[in-house]
mmCIF file of the N, C-alpha and C atoms, coordinates in Angstrom:
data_MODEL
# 
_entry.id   MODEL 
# 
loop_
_atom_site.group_PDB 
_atom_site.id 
_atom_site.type_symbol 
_atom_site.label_atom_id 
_atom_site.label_alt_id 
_atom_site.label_comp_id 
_atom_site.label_asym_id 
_atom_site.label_entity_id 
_atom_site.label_seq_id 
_atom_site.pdbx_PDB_ins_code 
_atom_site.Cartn_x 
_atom_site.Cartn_y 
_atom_site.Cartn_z 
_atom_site.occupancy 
_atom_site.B_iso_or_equiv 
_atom_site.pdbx_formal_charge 
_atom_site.auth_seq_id 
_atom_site.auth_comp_id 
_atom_site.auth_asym_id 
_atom_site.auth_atom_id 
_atom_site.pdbx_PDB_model_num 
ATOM 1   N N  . UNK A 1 1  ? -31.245 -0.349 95.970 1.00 0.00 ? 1  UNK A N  1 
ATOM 2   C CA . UNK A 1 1  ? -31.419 -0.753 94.589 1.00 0.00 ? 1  UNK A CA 1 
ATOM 3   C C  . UNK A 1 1  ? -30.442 0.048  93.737 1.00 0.00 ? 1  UNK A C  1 
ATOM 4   N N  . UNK A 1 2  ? -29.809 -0.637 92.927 1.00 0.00 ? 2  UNK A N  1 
ATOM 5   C CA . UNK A 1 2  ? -28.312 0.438  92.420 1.00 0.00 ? 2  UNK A CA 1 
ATOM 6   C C  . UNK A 1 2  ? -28.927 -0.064 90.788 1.00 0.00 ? 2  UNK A C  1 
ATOM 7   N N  . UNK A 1 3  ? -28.268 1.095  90.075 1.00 0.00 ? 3  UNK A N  1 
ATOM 8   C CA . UNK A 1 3  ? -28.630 1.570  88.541 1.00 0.00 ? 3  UNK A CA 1 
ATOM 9   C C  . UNK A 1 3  ? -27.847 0.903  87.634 1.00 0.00 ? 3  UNK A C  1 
ATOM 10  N N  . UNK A 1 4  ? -28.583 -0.077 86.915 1.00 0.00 ? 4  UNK A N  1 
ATOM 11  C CA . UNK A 1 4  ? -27.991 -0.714 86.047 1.00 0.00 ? 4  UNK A CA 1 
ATOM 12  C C  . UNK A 1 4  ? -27.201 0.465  84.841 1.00 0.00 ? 4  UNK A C  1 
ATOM 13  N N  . UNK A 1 5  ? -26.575 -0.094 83.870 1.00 0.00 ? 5  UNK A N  1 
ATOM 14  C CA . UNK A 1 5  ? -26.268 0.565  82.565 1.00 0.00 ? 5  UNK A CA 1 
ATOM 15  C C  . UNK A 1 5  ? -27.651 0.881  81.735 1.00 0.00 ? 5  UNK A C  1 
ATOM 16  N N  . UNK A 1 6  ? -28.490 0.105  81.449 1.00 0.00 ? 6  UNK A N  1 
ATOM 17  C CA . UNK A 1 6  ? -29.549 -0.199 80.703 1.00 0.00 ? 6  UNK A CA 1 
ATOM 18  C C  . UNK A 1 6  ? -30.468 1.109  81.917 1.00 0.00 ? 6  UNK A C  1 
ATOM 19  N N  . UNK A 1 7  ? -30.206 1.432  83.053 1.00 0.00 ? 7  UNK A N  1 
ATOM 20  C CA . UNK A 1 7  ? -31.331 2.501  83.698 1.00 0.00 ? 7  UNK A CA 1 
ATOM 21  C C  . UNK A 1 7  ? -30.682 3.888  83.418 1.00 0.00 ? 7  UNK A C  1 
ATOM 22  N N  . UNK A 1 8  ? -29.443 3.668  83.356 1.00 0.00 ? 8  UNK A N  1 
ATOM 23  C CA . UNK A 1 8  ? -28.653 4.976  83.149 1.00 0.00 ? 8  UNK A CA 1 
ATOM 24  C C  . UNK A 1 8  ? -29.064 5.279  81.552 1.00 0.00 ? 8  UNK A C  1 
ATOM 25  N N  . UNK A 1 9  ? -28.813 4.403  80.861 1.00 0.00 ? 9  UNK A N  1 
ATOM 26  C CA . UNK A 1 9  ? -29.549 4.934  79.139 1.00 0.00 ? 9  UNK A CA 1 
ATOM 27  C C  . UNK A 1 9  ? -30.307 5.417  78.877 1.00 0.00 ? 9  UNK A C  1 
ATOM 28  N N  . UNK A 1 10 ? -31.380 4.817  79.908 1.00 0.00 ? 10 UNK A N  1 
ATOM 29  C CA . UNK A 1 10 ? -32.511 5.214  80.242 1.00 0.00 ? 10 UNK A CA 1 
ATOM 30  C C  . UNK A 1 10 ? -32.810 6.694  80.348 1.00 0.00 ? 10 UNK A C  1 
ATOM 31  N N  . UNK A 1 11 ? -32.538 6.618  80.977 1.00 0.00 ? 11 UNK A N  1 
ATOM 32  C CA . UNK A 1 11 ? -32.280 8.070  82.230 1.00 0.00 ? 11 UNK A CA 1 
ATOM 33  C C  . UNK A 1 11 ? -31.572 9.544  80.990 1.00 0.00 ? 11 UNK A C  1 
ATOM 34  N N  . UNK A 1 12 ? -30.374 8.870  79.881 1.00 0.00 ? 12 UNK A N  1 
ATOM 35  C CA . UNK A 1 12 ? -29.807 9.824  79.184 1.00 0.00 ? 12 UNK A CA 1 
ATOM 36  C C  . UNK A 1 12 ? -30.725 9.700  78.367 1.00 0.00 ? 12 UNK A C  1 
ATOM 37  N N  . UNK A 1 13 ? -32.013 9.087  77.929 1.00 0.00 ? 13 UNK A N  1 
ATOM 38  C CA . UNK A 1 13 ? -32.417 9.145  76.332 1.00 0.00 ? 13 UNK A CA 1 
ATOM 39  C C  . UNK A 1 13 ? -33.697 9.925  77.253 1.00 0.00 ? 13 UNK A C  1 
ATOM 40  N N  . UNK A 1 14 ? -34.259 9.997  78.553 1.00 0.00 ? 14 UNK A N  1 
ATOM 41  C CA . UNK A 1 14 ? -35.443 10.861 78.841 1.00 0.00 ? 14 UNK A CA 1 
ATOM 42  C C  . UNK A 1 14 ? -34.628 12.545 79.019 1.00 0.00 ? 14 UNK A C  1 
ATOM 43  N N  . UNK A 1 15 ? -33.495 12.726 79.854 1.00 0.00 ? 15 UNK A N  1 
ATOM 44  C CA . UNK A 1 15 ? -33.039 13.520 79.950 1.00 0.00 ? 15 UNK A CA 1 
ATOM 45  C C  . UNK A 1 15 ? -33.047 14.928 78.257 1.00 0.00 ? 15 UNK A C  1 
ATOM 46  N N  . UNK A 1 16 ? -32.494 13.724 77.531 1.00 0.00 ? 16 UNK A N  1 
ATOM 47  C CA . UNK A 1 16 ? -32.269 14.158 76.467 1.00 0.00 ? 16 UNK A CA 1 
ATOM 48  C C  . UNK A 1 16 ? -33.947 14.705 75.420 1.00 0.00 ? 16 UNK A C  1 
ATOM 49  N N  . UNK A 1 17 ? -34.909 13.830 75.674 1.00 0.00 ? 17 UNK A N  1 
ATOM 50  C CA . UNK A 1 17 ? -36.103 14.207 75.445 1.00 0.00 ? 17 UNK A CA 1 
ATOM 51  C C  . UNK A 1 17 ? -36.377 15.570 76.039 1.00 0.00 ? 17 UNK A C  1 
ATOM 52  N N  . UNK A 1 18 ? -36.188 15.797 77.156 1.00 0.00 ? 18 UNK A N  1 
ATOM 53  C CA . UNK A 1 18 ? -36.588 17.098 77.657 1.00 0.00 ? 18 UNK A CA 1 
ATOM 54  C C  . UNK A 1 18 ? -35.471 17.898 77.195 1.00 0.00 ? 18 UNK A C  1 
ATOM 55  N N  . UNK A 1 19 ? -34.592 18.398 77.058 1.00 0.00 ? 19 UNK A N  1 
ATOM 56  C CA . UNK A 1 19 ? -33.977 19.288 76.475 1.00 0.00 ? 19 UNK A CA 1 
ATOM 57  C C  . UNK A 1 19 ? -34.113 19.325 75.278 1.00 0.00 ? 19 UNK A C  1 
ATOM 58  N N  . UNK A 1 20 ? -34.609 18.655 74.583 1.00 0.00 ? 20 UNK A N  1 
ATOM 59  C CA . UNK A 1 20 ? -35.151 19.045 72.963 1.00 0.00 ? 20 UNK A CA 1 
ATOM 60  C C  . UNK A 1 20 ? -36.785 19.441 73.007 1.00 0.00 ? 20 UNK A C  1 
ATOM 61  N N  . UNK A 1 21 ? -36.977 19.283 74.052 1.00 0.00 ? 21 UNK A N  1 
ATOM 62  C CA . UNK A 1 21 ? -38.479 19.534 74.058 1.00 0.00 ? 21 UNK A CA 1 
ATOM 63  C C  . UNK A 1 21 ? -38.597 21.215 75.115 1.00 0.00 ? 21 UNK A C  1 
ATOM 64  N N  . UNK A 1 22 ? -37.418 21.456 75.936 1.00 0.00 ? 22 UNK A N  1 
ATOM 65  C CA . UNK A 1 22 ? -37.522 22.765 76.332 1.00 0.00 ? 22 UNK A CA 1 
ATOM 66  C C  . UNK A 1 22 ? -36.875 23.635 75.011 1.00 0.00 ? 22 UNK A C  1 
ATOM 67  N N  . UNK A 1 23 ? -36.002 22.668 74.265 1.00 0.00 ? 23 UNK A N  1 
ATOM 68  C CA . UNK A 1 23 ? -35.713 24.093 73.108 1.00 0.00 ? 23 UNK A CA 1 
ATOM 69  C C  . UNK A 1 23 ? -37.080 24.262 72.111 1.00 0.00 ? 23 UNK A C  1 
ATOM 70  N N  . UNK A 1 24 ? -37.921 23.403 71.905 1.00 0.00 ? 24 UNK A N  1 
ATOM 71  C CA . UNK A 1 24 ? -39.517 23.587 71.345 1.00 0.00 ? 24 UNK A CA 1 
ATOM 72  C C  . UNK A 1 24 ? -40.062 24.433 71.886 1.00 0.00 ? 24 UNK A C  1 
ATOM 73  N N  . UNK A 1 25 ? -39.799 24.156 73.203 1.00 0.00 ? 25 UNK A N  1 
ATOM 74  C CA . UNK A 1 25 ? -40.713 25.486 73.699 1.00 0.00 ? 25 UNK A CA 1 
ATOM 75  C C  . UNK A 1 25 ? -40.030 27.154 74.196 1.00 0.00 ? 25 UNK A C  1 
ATOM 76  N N  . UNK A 1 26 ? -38.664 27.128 74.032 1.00 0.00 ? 26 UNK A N  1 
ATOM 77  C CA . UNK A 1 26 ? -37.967 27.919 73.852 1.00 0.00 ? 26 UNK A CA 1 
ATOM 78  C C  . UNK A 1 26 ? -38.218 28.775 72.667 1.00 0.00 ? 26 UNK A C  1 
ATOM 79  N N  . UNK A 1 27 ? -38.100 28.110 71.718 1.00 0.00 ? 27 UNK A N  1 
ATOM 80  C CA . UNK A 1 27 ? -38.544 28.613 70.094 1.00 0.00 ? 27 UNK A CA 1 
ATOM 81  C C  . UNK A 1 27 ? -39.559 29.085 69.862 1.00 0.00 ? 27 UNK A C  1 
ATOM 82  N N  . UNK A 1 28 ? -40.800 28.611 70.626 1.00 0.00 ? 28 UNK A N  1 
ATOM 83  C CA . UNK A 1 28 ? -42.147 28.993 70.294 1.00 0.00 ? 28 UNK A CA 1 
ATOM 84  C C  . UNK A 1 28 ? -42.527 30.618 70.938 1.00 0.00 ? 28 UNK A C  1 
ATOM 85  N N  . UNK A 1 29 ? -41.593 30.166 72.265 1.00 0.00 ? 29 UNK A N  1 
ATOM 86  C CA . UNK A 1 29 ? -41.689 31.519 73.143 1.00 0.00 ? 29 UNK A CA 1 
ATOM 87  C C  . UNK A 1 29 ? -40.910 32.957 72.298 1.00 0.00 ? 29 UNK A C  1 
ATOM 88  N N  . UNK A 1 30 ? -40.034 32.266 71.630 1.00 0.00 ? 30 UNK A N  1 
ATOM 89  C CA . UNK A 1 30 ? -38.977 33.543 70.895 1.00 0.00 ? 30 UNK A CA 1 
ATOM 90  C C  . UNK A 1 30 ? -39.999 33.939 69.438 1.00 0.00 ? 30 UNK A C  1 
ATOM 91  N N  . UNK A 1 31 ? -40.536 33.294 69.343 1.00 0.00 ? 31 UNK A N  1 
ATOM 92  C CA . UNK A 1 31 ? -41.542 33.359 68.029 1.00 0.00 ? 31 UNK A CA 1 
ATOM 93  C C  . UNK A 1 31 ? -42.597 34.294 68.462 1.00 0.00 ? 31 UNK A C  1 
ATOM 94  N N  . UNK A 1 32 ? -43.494 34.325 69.534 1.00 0.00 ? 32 UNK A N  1 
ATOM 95  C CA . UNK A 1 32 ? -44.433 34.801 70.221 1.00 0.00 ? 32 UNK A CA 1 
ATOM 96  C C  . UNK A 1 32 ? -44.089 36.298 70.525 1.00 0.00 ? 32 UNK A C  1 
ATOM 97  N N  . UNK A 1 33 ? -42.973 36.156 70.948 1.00 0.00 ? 33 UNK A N  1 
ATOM 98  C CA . UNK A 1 33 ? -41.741 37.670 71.009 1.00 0.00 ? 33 UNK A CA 1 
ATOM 99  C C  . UNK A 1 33 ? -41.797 38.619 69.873 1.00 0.00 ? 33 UNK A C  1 
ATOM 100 N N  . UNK A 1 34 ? -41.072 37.843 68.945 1.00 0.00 ? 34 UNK A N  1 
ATOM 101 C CA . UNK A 1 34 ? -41.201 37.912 68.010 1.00 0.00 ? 34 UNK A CA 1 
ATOM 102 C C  . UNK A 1 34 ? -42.097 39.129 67.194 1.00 0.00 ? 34 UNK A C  1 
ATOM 103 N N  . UNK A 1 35 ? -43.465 38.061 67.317 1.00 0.00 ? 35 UNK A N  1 
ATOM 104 C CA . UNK A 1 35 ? -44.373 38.748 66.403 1.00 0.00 ? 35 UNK A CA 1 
ATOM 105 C C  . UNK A 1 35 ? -44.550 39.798 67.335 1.00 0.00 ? 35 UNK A C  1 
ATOM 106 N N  . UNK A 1 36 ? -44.648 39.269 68.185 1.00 0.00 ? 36 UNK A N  1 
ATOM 107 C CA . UNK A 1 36 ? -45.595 40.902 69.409 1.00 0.00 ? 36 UNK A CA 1 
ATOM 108 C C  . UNK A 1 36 ? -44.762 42.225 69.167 1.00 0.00 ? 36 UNK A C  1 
ATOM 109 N N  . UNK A 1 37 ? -43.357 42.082 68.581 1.00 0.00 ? 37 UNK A N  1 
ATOM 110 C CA . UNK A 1 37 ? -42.551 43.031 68.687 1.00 0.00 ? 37 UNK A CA 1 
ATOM 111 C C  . UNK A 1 37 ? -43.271 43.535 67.454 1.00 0.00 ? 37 UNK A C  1 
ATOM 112 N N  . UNK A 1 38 ? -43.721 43.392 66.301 1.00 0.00 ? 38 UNK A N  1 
ATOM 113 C CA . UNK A 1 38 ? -44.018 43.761 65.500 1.00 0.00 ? 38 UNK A CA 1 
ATOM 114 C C  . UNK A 1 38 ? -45.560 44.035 65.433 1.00 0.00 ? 38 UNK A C  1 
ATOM 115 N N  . UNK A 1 39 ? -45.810 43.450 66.392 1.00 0.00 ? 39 UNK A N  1 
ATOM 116 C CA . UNK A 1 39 ? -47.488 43.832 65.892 1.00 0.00 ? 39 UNK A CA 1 
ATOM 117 C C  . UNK A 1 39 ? -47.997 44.896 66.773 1.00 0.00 ? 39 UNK A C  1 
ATOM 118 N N  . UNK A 1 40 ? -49.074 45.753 66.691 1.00 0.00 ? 40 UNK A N  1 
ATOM 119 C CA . UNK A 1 40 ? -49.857 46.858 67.059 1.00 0.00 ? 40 UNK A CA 1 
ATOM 120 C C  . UNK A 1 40 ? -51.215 45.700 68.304 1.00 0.00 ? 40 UNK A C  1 
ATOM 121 N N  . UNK A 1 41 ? -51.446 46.885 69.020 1.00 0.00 ? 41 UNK A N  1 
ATOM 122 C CA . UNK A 1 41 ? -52.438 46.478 69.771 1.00 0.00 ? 41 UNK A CA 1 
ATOM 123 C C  . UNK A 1 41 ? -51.678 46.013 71.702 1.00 0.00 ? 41 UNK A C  1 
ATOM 124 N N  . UNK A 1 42 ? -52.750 46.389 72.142 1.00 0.00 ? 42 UNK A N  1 
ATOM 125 C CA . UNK A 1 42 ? -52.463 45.731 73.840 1.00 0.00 ? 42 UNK A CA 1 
ATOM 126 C C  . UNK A 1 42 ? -52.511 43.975 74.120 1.00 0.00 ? 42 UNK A C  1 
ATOM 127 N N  . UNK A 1 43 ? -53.393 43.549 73.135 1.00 0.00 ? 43 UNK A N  1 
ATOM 128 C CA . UNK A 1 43 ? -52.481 41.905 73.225 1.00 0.00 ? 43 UNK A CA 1 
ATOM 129 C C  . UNK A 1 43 ? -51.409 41.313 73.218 1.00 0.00 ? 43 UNK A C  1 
ATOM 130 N N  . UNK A 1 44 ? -51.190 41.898 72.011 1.00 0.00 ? 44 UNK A N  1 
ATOM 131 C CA . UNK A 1 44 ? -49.422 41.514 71.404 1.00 0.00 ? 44 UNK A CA 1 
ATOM 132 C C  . UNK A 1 44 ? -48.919 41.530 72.579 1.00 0.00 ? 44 UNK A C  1 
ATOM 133 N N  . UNK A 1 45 ? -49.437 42.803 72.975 1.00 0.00 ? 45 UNK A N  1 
ATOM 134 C CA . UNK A 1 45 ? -47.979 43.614 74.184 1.00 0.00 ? 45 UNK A CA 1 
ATOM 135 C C  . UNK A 1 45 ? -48.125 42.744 75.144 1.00 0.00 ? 45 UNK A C  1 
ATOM 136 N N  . UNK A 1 46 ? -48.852 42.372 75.490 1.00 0.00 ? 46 UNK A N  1 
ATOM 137 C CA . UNK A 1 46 ? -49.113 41.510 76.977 1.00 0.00 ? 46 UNK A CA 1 
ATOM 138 C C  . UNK A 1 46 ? -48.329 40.236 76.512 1.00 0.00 ? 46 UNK A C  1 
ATOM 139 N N  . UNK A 1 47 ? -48.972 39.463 75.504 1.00 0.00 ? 47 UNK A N  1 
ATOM 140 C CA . UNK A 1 47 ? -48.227 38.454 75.395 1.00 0.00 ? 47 UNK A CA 1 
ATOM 141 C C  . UNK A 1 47 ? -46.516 37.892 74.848 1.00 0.00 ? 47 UNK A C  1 
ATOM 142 N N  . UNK A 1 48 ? -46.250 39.284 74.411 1.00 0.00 ? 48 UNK A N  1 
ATOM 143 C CA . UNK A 1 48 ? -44.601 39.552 74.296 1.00 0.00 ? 48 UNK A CA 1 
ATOM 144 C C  . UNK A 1 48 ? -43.979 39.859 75.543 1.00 0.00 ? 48 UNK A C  1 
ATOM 145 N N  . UNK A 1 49 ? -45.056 40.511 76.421 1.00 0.00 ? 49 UNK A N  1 
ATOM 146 C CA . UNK A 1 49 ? -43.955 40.195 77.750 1.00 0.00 ? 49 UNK A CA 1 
ATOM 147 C C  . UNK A 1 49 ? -43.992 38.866 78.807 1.00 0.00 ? 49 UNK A C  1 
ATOM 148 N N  . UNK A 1 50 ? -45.062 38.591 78.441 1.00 0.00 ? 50 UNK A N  1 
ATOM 149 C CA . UNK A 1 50 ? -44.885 37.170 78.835 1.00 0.00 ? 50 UNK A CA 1 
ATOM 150 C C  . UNK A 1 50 ? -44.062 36.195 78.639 1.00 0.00 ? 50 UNK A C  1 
ATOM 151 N N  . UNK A 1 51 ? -44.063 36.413 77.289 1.00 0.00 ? 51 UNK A N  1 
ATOM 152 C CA . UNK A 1 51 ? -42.954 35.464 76.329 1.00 0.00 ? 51 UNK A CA 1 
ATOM 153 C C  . UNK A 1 51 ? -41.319 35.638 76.968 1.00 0.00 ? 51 UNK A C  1 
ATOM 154 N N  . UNK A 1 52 ? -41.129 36.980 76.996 1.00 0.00 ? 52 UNK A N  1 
ATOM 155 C CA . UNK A 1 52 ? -40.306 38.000 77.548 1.00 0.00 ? 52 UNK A CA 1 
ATOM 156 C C  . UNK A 1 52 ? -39.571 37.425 78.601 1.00 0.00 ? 52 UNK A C  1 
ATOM 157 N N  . UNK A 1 53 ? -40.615 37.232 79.733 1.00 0.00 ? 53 UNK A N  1 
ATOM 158 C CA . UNK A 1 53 ? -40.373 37.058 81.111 1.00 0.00 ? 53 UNK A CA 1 
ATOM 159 C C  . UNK A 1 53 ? -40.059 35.587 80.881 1.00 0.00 ? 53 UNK A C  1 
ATOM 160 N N  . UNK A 1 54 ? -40.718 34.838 80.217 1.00 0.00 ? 54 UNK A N  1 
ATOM 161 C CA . UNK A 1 54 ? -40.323 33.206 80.036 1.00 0.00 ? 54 UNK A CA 1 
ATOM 162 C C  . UNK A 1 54 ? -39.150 33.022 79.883 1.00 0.00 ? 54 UNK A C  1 
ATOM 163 N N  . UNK A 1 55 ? -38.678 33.950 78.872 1.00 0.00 ? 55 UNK A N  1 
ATOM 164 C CA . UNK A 1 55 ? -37.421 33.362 77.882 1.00 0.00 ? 55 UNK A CA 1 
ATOM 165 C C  . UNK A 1 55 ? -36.312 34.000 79.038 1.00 0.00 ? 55 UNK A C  1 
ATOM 166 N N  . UNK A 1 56 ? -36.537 35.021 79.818 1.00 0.00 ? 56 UNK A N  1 
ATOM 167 C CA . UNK A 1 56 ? -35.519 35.593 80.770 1.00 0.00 ? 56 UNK A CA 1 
ATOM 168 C C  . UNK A 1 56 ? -35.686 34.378 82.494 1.00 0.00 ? 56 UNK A C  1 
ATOM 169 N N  . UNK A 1 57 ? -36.590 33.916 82.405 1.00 0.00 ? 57 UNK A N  1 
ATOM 170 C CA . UNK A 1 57 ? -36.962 33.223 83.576 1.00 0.00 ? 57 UNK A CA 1 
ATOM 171 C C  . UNK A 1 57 ? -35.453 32.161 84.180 1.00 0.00 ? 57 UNK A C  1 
ATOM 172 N N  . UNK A 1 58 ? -34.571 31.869 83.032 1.00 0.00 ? 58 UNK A N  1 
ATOM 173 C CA . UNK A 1 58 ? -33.872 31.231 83.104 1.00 0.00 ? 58 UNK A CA 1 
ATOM 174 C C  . UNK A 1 58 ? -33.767 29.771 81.989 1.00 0.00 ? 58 UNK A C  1 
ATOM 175 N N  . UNK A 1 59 ? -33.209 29.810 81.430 1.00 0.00 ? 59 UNK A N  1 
ATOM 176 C CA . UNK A 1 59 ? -32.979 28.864 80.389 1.00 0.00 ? 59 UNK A CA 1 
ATOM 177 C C  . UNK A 1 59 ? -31.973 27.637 80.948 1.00 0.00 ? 59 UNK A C  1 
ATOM 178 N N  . UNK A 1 60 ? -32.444 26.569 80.961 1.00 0.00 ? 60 UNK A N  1 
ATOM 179 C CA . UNK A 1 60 ? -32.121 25.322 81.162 1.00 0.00 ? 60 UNK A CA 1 
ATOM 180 C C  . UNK A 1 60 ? -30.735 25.232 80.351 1.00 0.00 ? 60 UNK A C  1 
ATOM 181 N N  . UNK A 1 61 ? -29.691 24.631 80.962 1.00 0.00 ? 61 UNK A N  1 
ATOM 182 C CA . UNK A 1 61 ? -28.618 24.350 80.103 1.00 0.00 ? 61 UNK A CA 1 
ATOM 183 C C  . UNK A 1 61 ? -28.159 22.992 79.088 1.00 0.00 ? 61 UNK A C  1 
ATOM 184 N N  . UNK A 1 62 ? -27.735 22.699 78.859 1.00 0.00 ? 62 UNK A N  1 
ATOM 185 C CA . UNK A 1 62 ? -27.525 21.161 77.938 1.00 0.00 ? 62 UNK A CA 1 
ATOM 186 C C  . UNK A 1 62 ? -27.219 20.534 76.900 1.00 0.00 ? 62 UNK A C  1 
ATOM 187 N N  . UNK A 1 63 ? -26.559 20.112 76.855 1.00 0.00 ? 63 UNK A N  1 
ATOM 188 C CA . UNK A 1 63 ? -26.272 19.467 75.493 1.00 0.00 ? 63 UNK A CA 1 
ATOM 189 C C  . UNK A 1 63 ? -27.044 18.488 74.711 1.00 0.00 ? 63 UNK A C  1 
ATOM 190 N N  . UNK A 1 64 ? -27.771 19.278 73.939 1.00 0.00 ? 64 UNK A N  1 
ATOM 191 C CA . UNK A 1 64 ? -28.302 17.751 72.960 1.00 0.00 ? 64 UNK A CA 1 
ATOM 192 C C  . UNK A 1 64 ? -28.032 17.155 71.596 1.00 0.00 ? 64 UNK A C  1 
# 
């Protein structure tokens, strides 16, 4: 079964959904960072390195 034009569009307009949707969650993670860097307490801290470890985990590349 071979890929029309119309599956390949396809294919670039989902592609393209997910790389705007990993920079959403890219952002949220740098936000989470963020505050934890600033805030007091053993939560923050836990969840800034989480964030931490996310955002270092490897970042997806792409043009959108």
């Amino acid at each position: 079964m071979s890929m029309t034009d119309q599956d390949d569009d396809l294919l670039i307009g989902f592609e393209k959904e997910l790389l705007e949707r990993i920079q959403v969650l890219e952002d949220a993670l740098q936000e989470i960072l963020d505050i934890a860097n600033i805030s007091d307490g053993g939560a923050p801290a836990f969840y800034g390195m989480l964030a931490n470890r996310a955002l270092k985990g490897g970042k997806i590349e792409g043009e959108i």
